[in-house]
DOZABA-998361 format. One line per 5 residues: number of its first residue (from 1); their letters; for each residue y, x, z of C-alpha. Coordinates in pm, 1 decimal. Example, Ala and Ser with C-alpha at 12.3 -4.5 7.8 and 13.67 -1.06 7.14 Angstrom:
<marses>
1> AS> -450.0/1230.0/780.0  -106.0/1367.0/714.0 $
</marses>
This chain:
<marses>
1> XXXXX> -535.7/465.1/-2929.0  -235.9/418.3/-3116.4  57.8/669.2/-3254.2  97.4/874.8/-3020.0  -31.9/1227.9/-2932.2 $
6> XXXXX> -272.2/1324.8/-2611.5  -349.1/1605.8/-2424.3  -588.4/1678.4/-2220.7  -640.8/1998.4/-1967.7  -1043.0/2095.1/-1849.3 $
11> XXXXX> -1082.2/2334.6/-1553.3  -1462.9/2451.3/-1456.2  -1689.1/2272.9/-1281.7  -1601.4/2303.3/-945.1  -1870.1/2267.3/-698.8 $
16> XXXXX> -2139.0/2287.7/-940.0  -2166.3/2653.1/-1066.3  -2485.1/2588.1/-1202.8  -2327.2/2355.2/-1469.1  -2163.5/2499.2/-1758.9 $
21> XXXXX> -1944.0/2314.4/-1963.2  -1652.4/2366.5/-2270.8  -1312.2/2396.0/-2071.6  -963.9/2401.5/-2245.0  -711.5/2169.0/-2370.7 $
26> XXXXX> -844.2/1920.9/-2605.0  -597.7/1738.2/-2802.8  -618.7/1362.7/-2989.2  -331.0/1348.9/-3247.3  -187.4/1024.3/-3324.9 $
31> XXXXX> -356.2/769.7/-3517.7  -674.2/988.7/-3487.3  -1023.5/872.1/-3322.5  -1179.5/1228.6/-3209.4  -1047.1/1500.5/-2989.1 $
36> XXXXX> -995.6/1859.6/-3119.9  -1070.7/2138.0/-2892.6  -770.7/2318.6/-2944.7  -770.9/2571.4/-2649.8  -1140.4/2685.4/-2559.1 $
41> XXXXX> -1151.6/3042.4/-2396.0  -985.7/2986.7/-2086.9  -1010.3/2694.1/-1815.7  -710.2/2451.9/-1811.4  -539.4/2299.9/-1522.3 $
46> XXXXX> -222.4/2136.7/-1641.6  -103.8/2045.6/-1975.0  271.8/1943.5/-2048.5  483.9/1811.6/-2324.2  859.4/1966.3/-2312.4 $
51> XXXXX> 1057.3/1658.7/-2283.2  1293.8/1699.6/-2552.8  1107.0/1907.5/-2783.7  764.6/1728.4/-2839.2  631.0/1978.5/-3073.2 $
56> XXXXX> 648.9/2208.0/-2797.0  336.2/2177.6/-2536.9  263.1/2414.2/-2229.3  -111.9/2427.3/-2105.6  -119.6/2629.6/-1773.0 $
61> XXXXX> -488.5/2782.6/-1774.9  -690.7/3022.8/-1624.1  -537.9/3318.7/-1816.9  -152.5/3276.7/-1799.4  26.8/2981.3/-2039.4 $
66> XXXXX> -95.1/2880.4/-2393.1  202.7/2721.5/-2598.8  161.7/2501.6/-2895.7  484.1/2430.7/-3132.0  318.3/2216.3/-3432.5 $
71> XXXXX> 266.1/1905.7/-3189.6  -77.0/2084.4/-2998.2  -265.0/2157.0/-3337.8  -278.3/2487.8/-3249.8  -216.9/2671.5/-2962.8 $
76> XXXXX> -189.9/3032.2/-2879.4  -121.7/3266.2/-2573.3  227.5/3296.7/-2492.1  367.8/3664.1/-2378.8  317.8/3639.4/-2006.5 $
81> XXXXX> 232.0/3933.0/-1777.3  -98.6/3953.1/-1661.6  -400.4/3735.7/-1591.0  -269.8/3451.5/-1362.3  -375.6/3078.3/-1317.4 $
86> XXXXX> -112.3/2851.8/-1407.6  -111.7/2502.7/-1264.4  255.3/2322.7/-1295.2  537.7/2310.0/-1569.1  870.3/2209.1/-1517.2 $
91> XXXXX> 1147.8/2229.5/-1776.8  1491.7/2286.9/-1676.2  1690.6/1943.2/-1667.6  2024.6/2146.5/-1794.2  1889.0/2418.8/-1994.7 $
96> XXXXX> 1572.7/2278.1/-2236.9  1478.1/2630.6/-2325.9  1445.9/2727.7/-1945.8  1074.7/2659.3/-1877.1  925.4/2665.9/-1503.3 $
101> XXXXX> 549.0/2800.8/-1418.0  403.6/2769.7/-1082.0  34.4/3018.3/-1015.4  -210.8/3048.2/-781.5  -146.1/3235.3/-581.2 $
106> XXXXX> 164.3/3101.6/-522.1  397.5/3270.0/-715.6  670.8/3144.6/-993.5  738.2/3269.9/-1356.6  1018.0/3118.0/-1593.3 $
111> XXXXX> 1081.3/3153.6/-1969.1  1418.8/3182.6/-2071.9  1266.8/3098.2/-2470.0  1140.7/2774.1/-2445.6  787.1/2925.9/-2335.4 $
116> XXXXX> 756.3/3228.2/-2577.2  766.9/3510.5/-2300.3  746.9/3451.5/-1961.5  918.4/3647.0/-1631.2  761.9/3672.6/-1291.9 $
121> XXXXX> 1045.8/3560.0/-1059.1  1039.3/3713.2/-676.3  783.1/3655.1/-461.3  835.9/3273.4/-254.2  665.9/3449.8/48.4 $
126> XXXXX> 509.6/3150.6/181.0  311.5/3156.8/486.0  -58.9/3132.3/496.3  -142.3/2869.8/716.0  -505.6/2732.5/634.5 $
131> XXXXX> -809.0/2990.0/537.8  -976.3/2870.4/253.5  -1236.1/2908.6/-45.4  -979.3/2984.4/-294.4  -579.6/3102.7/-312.4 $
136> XXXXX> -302.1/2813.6/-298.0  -208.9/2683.1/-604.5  175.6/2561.1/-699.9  37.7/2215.6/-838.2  375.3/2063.7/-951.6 $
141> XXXXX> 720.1/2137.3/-928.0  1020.7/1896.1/-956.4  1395.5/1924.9/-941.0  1721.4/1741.2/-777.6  1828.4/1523.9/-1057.3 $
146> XXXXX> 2213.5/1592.6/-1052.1  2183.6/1948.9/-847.8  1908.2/2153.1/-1075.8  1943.3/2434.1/-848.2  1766.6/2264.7/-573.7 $
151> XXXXX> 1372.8/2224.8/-700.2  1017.4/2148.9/-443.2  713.2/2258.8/-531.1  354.7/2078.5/-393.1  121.3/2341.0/-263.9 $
156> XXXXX> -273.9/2317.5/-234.3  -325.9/2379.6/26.9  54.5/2491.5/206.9  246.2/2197.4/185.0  603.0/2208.2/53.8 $
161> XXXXX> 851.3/2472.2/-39.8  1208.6/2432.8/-164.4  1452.5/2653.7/-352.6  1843.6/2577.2/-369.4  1906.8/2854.9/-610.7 $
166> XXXXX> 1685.2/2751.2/-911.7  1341.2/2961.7/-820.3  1510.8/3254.7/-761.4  1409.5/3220.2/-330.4  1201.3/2914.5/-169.7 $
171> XXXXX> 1212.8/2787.4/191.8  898.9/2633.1/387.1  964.4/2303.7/472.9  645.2/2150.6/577.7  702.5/2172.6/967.0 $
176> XXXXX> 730.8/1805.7/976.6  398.7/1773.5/727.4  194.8/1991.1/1024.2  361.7/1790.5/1293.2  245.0/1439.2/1133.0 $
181> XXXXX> -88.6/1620.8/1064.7  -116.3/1600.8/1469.3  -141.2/1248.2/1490.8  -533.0/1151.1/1474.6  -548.0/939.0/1158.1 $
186> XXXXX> -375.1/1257.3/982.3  -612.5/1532.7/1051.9  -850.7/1628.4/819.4  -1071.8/1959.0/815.4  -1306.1/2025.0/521.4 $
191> XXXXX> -1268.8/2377.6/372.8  -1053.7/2537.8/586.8  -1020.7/2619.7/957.5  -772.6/2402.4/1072.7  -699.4/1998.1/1084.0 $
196> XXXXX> -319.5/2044.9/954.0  -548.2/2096.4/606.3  -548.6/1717.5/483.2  -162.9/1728.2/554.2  -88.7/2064.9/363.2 $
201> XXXXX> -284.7/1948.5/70.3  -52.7/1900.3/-121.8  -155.1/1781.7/-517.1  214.2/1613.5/-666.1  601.1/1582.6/-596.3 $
206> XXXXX> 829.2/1337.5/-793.8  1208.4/1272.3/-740.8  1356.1/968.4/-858.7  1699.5/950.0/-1032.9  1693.9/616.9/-859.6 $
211> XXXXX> 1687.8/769.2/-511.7  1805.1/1115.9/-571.9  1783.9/1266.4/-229.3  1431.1/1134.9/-170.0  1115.2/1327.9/-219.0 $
216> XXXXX> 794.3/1167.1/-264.7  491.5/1419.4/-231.5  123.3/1308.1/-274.2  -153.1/1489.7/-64.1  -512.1/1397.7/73.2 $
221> XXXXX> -353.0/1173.0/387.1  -150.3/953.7/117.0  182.3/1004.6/2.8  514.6/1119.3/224.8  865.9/1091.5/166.7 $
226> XXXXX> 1157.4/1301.9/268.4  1520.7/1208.3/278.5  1677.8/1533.1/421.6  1558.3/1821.4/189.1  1219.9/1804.0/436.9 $
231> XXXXX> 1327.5/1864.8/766.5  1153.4/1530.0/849.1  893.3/1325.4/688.4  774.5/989.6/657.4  458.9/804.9/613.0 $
236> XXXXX> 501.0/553.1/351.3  209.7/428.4/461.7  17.3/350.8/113.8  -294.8/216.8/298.3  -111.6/-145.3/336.3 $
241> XXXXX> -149.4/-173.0/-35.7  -437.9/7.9/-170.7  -771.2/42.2/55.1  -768.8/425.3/-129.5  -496.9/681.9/-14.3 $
246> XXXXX> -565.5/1017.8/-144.1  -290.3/1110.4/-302.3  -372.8/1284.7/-645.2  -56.3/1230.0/-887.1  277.0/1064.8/-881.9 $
251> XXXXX> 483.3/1049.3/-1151.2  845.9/858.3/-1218.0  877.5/676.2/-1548.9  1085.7/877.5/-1750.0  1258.7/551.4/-1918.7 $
256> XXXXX> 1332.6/347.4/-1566.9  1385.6/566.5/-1261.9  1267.4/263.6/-994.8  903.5/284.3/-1163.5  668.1/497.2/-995.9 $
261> XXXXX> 321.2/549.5/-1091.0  87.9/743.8/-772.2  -253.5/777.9/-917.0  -510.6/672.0/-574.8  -836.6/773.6/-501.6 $
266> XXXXX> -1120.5/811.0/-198.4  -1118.7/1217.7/-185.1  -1157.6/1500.3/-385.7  -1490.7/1459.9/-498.7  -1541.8/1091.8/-560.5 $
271> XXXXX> -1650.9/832.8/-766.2  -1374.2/582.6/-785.4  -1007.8/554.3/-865.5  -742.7/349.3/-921.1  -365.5/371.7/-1049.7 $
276> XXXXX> -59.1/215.9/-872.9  291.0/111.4/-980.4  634.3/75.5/-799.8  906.5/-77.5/-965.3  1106.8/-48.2/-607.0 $
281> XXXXX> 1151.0/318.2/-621.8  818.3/345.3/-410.1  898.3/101.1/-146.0  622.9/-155.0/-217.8  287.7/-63.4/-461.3 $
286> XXXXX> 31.0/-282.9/-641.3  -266.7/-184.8/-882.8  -214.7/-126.7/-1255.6  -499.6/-11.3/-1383.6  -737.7/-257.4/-1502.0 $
291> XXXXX> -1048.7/-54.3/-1530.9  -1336.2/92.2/-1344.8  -1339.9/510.9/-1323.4  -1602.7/701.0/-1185.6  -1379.2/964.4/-1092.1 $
296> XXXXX> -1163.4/1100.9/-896.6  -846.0/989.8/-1128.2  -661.9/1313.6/-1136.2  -358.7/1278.2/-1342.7  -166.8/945.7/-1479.8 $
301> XXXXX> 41.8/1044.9/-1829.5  351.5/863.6/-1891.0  539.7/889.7/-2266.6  893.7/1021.9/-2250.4  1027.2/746.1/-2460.1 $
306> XXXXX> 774.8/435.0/-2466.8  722.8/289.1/-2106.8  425.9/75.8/-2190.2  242.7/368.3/-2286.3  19.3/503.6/-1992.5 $
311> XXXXX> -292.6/684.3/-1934.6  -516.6/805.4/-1694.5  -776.9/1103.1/-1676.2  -1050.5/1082.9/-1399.9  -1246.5/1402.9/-1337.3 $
316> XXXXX> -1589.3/1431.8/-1379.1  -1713.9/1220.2/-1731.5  -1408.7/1331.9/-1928.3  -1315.4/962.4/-1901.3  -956.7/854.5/-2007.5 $
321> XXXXX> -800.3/510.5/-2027.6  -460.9/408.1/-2135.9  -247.3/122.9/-2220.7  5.2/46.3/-2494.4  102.1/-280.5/-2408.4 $
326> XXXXX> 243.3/-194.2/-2048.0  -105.7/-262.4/-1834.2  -210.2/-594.4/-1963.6  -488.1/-395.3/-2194.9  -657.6/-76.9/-2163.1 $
331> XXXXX> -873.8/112.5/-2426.3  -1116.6/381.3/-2319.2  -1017.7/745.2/-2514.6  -1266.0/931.8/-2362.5  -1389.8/1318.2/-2426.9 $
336> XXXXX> -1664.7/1392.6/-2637.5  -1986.0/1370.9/-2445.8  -2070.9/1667.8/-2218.7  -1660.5/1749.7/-2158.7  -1605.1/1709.9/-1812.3 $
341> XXXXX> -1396.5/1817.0/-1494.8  -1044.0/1627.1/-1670.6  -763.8/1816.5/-1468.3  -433.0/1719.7/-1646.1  -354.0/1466.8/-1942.8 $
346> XXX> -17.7/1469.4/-2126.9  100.2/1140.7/-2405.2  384.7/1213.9/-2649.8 $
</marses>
């Protein structure tokens, strides 16, 4: 697949208990044509590169956060308190060696030394608004790009919450989520007890340098912006360019802030996927994937420094897909046989 490194994070088979599998982070250095499993005694959910430090990589797992610092070779536990499932990364924009960790629960830690020990920081107190199978999960976190004090996190299944004082207290602001999740095409009840769930299930959040005051955060019923630090909402109403609106990922391009890439699919638990791009700052979408998942695609990976590097992880045959070349060719990188359940992939 080229000269470049990939990561990918495996969570357990969810749904099918009966199936055991190998779970971990599996890594594919570049140049290489095999996967390593690098991490294997503890489910993975997300996997991230630290953006200006590439031979540093975070995988959030089942069992606090792993760290690598030879490039994902080798990884090994970092000192973090207790047994907590880590799902979302963020690294400080001002301060490289301040790492972010959202849990499920909900809860936040941060690492002062670049991931080597980790902090719980006080409790965000969210609300509990939709009884379900499992606790919500902080799924990604991003943060204001010229006030990095001000950060949202995307909660499964809660919605939004924002801080102003860099993680140190959050704020609900998913009234306006549970107010859209009244109108009829926006409810959605299928593991909880109440048809706000679809709304408050929340999966991504991305902030464009291009449009610094928006917030674009990707849930079941599509994806939903917010121009006023989420006292209101909008639709952006994905379904007039892509017949599939779950909302699974959305990243922005790290190398041109009006590119947006919102990976698509039909639920949860499906079969097909497909990924999008905006080079409008999200106001208009079209297909840039050329390939056929059987999937749920779960998370699109973009390289910090080489926009036509992109690839895509769909859940349940460990299949992976990326491009060199910008989209006009895609190679299949896929896990070795058996691997399954892809939750997170990271390029760099």
């Amino acid at each position: 697949m080229g000269q470049a490194n990939l990561y990918a994070g495996i969570a357990g088979y969810v749904g099918r208990a009966d199936q055991k599998g190998m779970v971990g982070v599996f890594s594919r250095m570049a140049g290489a044509d095999r996967w390593e499993h690098v991490v294997s005694d503890a489910e993975c959910f997300t996997v991230s590169i630290h953006p200006t430090d590439p031979s540093v990589v975070f995988a959030g797992t089942s069992d606090g956060v792993y760290r690598s610092t030879d490039s994902g070779r080798t990884f090994k536990r970092a000192a973090f308190p207790g047994k907590t499932q880590i799902w979302s990364f963020l690294v400080d924009s001002g301060n490289p060696d301040r790492v972010f960790a959202g849990a499920s629960p909900i809860a936040m830690y941060r690492s002062d030394d670049r991931g080597e020990s980790w902090h719980a920081l006080p409790d965000p107190n969210m609300p509990d608004r939709a009884v379900m199978p499992f606790a919500c999960r902080v799924m990604r976190l991003a943060q204001h790009p010229s006030q990095p004090g001000t950060m949202y996190a995307a909660l499964e299944v809660n919605g939004v919450m924002k801080s102003t004082d860099g993680g140190e207290s959050w704020a609900d602001v998913s009234a306006d989520l549970i107010r859209l999740a009244q109108l009829p095409h926006l409810k959605s009840k299928i593991v909880s007890n109440t048809y706000n769930e679809g709304m408050l299930d929340g999966h991504a959040i991305a902030i464009s340098p291009a449009d610094p005051d928006a917030v674009i955060f990707a849930a079941r019923m599509g994806l939903f912006r917010t121009a006023d630090g989420g006292k209101s909402w909008q639709d952006m109403e994905l379904g007039r360019f892509s017949n599939n609106t779950y909302g699974r990922d959305i990243k922005v391009s790290p190398t041109d802030p009006n590119t947006l890439y919102a990976a698509l699919s039909v639920a949860a638990a499906s079969k097909d996927g497909q990924l999008y791009r905006s080079t409008d700052a999200g106001e208009t979408w079209s297909r840039f994937d050329k390939v056929q998942v059987h999937g749920t695609i779960m998370s699109v990976a973009l390289h910090q420094k080489d926009p036509n590097k992109v690839y895509l992880g769909a859940r349940y045959d460990g299949e992976v897909y990326g491009t060199e070349d910008g989209g006009a060719t895609w190679t299949p990188a896929h896990l070795p046989h058996g691997v399954k359940d892809i939750y997170s992939l990271a390029v760099g």
